[in-house]
KOLNU-670970 format. One record per residue (C-alpha): residue number from 1; chain; x, y, z. Coordinates in steps of 0.001 Angstrom, whole numbers. Each point is the difference from the previous one (the first is absolute). Layout:
BEGIN
num chaine x y z
NUM A X Y Z
...
***
This chain:
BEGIN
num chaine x y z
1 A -91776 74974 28292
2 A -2279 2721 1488
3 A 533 1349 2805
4 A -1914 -203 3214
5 A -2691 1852 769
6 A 248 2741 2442
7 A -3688 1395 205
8 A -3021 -2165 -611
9 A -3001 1152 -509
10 A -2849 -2537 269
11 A -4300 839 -854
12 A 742 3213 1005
13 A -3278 2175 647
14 A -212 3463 1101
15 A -3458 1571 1340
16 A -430 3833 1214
17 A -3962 449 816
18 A -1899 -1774 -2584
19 A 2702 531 -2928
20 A 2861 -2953 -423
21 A 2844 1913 -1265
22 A 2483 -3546 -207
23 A -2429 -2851 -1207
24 A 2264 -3915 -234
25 A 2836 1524 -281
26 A 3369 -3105 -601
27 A 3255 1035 -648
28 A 3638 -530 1204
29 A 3055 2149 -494
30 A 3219 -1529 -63
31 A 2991 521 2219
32 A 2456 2698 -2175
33 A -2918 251 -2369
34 A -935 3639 -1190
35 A -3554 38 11
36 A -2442 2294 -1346
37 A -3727 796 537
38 A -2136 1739 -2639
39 A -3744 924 -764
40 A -2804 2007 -209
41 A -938 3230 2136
42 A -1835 -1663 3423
43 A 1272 -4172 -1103
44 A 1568 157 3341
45 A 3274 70 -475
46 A 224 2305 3092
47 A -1539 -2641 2429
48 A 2124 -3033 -1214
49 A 2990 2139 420
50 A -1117 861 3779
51 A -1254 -3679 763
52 A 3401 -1002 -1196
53 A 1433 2482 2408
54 A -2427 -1430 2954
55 A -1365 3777 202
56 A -3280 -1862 -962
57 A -1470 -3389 816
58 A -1467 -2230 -2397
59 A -3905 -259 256
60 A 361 -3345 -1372
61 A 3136 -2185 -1134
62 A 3713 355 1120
63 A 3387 1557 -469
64 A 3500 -1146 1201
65 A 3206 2066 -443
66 A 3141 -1651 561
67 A -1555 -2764 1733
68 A -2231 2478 2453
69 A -4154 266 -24
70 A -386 3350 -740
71 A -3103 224 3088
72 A 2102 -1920 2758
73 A 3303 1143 -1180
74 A -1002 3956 -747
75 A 2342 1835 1886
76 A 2572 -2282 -1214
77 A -509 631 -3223
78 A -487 3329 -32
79 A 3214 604 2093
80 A 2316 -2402 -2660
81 A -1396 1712 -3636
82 A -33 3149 -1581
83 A -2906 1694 -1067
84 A -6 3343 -1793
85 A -3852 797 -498
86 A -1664 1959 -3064
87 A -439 3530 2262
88 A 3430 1427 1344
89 A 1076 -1981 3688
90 A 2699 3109 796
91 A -86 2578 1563
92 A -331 3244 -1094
93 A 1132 2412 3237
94 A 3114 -2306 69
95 A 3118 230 -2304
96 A 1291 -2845 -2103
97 A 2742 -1551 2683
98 A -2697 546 2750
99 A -2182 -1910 -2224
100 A 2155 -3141 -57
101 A 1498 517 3350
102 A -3564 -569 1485
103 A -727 -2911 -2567
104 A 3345 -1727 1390
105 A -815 508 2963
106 A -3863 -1995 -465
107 A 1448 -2703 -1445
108 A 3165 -97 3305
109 A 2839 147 -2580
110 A 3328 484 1406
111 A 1579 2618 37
112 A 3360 -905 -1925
113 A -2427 -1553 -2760
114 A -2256 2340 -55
115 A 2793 2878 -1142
116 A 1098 -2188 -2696
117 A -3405 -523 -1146
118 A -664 3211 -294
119 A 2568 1114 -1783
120 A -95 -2797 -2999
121 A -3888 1289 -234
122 A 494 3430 -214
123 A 3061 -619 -2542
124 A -2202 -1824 -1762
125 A -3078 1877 347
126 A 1554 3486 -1359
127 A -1163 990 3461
128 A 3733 1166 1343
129 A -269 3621 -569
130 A -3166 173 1438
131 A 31 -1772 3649
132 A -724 3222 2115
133 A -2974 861 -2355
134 A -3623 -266 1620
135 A -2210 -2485 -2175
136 A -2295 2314 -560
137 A 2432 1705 -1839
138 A 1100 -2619 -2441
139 A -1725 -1108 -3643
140 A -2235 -2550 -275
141 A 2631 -2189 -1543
142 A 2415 857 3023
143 A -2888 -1069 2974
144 A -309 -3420 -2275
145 A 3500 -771 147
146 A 317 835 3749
147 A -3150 -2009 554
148 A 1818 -2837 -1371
149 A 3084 202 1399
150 A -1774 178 3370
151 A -1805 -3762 -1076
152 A 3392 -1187 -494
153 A 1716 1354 2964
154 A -480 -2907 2345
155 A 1229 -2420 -3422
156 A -3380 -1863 500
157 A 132 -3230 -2518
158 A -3499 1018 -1007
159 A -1299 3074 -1210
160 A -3193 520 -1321
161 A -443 3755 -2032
162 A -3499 1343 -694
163 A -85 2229 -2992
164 A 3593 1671 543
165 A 1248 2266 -2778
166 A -4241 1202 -253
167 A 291 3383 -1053
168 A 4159 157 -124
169 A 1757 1125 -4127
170 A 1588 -2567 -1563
171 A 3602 700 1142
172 A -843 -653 3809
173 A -2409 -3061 -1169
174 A 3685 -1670 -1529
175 A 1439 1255 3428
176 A -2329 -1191 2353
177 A 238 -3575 -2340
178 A 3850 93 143
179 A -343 -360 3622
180 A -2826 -3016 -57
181 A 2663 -1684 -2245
182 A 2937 913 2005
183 A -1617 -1564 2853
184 A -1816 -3210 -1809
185 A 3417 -830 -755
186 A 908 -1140 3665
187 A -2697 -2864 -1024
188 A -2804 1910 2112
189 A -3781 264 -1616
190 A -1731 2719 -676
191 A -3527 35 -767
192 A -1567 3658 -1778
193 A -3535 1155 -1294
194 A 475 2323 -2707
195 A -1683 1959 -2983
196 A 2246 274 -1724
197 A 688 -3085 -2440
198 A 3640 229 -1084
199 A 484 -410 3500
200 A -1628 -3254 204
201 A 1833 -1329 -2831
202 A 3048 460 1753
203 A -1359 -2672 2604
204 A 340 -3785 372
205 A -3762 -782 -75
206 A -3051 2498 -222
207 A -3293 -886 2011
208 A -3160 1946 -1975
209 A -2505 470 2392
210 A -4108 1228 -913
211 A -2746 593 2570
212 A 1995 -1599 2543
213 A 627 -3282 -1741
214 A 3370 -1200 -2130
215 A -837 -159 -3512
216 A 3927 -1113 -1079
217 A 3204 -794 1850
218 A 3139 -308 -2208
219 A 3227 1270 -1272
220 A -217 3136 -2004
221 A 734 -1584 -2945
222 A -2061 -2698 88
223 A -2852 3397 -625
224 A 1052 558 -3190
225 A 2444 2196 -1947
226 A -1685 3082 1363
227 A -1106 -132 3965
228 A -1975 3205 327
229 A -2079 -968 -3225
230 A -507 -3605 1450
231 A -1256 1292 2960
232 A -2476 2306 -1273
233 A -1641 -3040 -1833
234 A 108 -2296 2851
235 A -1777 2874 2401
236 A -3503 837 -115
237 A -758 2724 -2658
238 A -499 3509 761
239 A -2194 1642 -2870
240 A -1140 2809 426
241 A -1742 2448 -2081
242 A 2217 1916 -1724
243 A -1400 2848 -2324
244 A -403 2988 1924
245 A -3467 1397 -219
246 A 762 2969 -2351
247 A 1123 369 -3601
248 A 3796 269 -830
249 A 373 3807 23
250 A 1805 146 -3653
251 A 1886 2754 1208
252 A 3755 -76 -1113
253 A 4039 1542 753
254 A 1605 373 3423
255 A -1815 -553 2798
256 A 2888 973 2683
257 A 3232 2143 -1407
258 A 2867 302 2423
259 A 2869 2493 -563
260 A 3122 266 1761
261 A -1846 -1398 3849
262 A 1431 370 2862
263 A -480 245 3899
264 A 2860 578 2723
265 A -1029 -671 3591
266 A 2563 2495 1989
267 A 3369 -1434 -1792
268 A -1621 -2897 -936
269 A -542 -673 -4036
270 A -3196 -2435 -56
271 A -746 994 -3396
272 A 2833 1363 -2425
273 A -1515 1173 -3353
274 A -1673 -2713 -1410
275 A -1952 437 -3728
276 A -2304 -2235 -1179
277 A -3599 85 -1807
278 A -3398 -2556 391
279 A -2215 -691 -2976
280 A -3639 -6 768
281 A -753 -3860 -161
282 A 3117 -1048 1207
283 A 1514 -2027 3005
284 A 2732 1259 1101
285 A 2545 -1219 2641
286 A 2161 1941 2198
287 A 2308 -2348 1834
288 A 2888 -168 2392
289 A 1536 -674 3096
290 A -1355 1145 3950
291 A 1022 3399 -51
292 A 614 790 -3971
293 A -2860 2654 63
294 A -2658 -1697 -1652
295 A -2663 1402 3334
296 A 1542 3414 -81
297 A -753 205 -3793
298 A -3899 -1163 145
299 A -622 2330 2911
300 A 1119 3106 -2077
301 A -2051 -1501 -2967
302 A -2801 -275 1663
303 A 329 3561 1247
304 A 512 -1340 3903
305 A 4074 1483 -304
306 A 1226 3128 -1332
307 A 2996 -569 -2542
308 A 3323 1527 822
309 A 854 239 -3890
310 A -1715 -866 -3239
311 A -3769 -141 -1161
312 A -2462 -2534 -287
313 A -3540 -472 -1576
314 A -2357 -2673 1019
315 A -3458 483 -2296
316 A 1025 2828 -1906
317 A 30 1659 3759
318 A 2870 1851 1264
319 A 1224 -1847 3876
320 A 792 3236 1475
321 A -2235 2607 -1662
322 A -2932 -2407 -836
323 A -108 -2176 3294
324 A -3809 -228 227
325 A -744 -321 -3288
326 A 2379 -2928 -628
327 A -1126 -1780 3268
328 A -3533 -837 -1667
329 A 1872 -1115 -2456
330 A 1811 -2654 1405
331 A -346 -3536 2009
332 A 2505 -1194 2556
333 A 275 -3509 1679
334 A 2759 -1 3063
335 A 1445 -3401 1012
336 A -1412 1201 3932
337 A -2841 1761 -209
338 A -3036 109 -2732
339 A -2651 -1060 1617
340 A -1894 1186 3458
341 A 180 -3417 2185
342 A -2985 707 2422
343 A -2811 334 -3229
344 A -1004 -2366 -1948
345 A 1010 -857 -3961
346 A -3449 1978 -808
347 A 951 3020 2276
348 A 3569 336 -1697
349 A -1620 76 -3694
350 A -2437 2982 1505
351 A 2777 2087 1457
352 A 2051 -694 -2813
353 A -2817 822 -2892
354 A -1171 2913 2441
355 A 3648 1857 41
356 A 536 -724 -3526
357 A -3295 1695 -526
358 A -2045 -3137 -2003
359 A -3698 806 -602
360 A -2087 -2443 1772
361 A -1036 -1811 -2954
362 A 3801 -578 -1267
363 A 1201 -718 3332
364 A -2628 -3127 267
365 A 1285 -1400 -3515
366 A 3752 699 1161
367 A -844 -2032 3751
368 A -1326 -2985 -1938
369 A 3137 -386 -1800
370 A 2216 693 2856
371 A -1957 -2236 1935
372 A 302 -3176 -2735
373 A 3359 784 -724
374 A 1183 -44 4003
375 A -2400 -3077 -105
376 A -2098 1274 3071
377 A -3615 -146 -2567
378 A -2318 -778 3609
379 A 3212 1082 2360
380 A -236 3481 -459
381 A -1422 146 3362
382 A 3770 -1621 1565
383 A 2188 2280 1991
384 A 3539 676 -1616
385 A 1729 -1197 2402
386 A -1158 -3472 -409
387 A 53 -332 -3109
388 A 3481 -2274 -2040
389 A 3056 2233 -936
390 A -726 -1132 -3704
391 A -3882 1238 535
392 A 1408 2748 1420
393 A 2420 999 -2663
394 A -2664 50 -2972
395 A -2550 1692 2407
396 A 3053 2560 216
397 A 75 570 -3930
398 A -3473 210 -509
399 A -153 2716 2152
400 A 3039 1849 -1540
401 A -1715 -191 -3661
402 A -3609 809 1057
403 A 339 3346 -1820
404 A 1676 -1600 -2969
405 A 3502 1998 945
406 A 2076 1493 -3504
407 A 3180 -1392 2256
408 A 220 -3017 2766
409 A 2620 -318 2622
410 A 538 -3502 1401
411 A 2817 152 2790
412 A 849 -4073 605
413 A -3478 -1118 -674
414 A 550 -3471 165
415 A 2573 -534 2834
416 A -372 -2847 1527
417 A -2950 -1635 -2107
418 A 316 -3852 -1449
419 A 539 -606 -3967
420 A -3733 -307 -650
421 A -956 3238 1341
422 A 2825 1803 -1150
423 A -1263 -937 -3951
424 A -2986 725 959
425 A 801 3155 916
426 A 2274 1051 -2399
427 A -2772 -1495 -2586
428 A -1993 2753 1439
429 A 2603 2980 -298
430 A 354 -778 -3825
431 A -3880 417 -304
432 A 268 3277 1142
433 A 2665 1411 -1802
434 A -1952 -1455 -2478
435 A -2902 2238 937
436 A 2521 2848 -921
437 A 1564 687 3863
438 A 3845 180 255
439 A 1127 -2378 2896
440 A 3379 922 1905
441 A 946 -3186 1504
442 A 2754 -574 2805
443 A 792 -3473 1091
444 A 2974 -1843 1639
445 A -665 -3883 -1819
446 A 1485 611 -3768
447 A -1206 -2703 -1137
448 A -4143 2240 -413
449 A 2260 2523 -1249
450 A -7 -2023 -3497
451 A -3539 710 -96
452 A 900 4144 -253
453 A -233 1591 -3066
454 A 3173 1936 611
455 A 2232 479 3400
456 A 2584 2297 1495
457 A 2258 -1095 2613
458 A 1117 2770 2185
459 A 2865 -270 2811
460 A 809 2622 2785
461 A -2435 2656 -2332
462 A 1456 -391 -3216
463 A -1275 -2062 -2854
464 A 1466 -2601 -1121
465 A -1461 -1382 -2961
466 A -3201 409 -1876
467 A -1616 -2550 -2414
468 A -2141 -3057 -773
469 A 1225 -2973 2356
470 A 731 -1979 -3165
471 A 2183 2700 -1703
472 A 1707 435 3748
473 A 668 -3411 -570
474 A 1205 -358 -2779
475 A 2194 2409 185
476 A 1935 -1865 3340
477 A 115 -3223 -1682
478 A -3389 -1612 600
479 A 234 492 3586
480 A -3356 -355 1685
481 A -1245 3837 1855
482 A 1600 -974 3321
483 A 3249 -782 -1727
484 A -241 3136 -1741
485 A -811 2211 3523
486 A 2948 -1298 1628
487 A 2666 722 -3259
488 A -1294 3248 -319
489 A 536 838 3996
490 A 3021 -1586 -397
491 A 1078 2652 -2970
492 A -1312 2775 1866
493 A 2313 -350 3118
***
């Protein structure tokens, strides 16, 4: 027998201006049900998860949680869940215990409760060690888990979780999922929009949402034997077009040759003598945990950081002696900032060609192909800032490989992006390695790791392991990457 349901969701339609972001949308979650929300990059996932929280009214249609109308019964509502939304809800002046003491004290918990809550979170959290620290202080991992723990520190029998390990390595994902679980286990429901799809399979049912509408509602299972590849079929196809604009430069050997690496901050190791070489037409993937050194490593190989120790060449240029030279040399996509917000998609490819020094007539050709491949072909005229992460993201690359770079960085370039766009892009990343550009990859969600042709895990600056994902594999039994990551962190301790 089923049970119940706790939230119902009935023709639900969402309007902001003249653009419906929610369009007839019917669904119910069920009381202890763990309930997931996934699609593309502007389906709405976002609204339904504030409508649910009766932060937004519905246009048209109606929701109920726990038996209250989410427009008479707001405050009620809003008082009696936990929400944890997609940008961090702390705050960052305050240390961790100050943190939850001022959540407690929002949501009137008393006091002899509230000190045993606290301490089974932070236990649980890893947080312990850490409760006079100021939040600005901690990892992104860290904020995630505190944000969570402050969600559950009232024990609300609803929370509702907007896009919570986005941008967190795969160690604090499993964290931050041990405590969902932990807590789903007093028969309370959670409901969570997430990227990521190995999080979705661990759910009772998965709602698929496109352009505001619900294409599918079921268990994970009932998908198929592979969710993430289901749901790229079932969403709306993101072609784009993929050959870059030049020829495939046919040159050949290392592209970047690292020897012996290393950067101390004061005391501090970041980076502890790490080796390792990238072949011209390869993609490459440098992966670890918050913290492991991966950012300290790309900023001295792109000539930003000075090494402590060691040598590196990036382009057959020098990163100490040959700064400049190497610079033209190279492309770089940050997971922050890429792109100037305030101009528009046809102003970025103009600075972008103009620093990289493109002659007018190549920089025309290049914009035409950045322009189709972000999809903006009659957009170019849009600011940044309004434009779709996923737009966004491409918009990003095509500005990065303008100049046809002999070596691409990519730091998390697809954080937070749904299945479809994330083939897309990586569809893209292959064509120009293709073209003859080395790509150094970093990324938190193993699973586009697979699609590397070789990767090195590094951990507190020292590498780990260096290989082809399926030789890493095979060599711990089969063991998918994240499986892998966590054995050899565990060896390394």
């Amino acid at each position: 027998m089923e049970a119940p349901a706790l939230i119902s969701v009935e023709r639900l339609s969402r309007r902001f201006g003249e653009t419906w972001a929610l369009r007839e949308v019917s669904l119910e979650v069920r009381r202890g049900e763990l309930f997931a929300v996934v699609g593309g990059d502007g389906a709405g996932k976002t609204t339904l998860m504030q409508t649910l929280c009766a932060i937004l009214d519905p246009t048209e249609g109606r929701v109920s949680v726990a038996g209250l109308d989410s427009v008479a019964d707001a405050a009620k509502i809003t008082s009696a869940l936990g929400y944890m939304s997609q940008a961090y809800s702390l705050y960052a002046d305050l240390t961790v215990a100050e943190n939850l003491r001022f959540f407690g004290a929002l949501h009137r918990v008393p006091e002899a409760d509230f000190v045993a809550r606290v301490a089974r979170l932070l236990h649980f959290a890893g947080l312990e060690p850490f409760v006079d620290r100021l939040v600005k202080n901690l990892s992104g991992g860290m904020q995630k888990k505190l944000a969570l723990c402050c969600s559950l520190i009232h024990e609300p029998k609803i929370v509702v979780l907007d896009e919570p390990s986005l941008g967190v390595d795969p160690r604090s994902r499993r964290e931050l999922w041990r405590i969902l679980e932990d807590y789903r286990a007093g028969g309370r429901t959670v409901v969570i929009a997430t990227s990521y799809m190995d999080e979705a399979e661990r759910c009772d049912r998965v709602a698929l949402l496109s352009d505001g509408r619900v294409l599918a509602c079921r268990a994970p299972r009932e998908f198929g034997d592979d969710l993430e590849r289901a749901v790229i079929a079932l969403l709306p196809r993101r072609d784009a077009t993929v050959a870059p604009p030049y020829a495939a430069s046919g040159a050949q050997g290392e592209a970047i040759a690292v020897r012996g690496l290393a950067r101390s901050f004061g005391e501090f190791r970041a980076v502890d003598g790490i080796s390792f070489e990238v072949a011209r037409g390869e993609v490459f993937g440098l992966l670890g945990p918050n913290g492991s050194g991966k950012s300290t490593t790309i900023r001295m190989l792109c000539g930003i950081l000075a090494p402590s120790a060691g040598t590196a060449t990036v382009a057959g240029a020098d990163v100490v002696r040959e700064r400049e030279l190497m610079r033209g040399r190279i492309g770089y996509m940050s997971q922050k900032f890429s792109l100037y917000l305030d101009l528009t998609a046809r102003e970025n490819i103009e600075f972008f060609g103009g620093v990289y020094g493109l002659a007018r007539r190549v920089l025309e050709e290049r914009a035409r192909w950045a322009l189709a491949m972000a999809g903006l072909e009659g957009d170019e005229a849009s600011l940044v800032t309004g434009l779709s992460g996923a737009v966004r993201q491409r918009l990003a690359l095509g500005c990065a490989v303008l100049h046809h770079p002999d070596v691409l960085f990519l730091d998390e370039p697809t954080s937070g992006v749904d299945p479809a766009s994330r083939d897309a892009f990586w569809r893209l990343i292959a064509a120009i390695a293709a073209a003859g550009s080395a790509v150094l990859v970093t990324t938190h969600y193993l699973r586009e790791a697979e699609r590397c042709d070789r990767v090195a895990f590094i951990d507190r600056g020292r590498l780990l392991a260096l290989d082809a994902p399926a030789q890493l594999r095979a060599r711990h039994r089969g063991a998918g990457l994240e499986d892998v990551f966590f054995e050899l962190l565990e060896a390394a301790r």
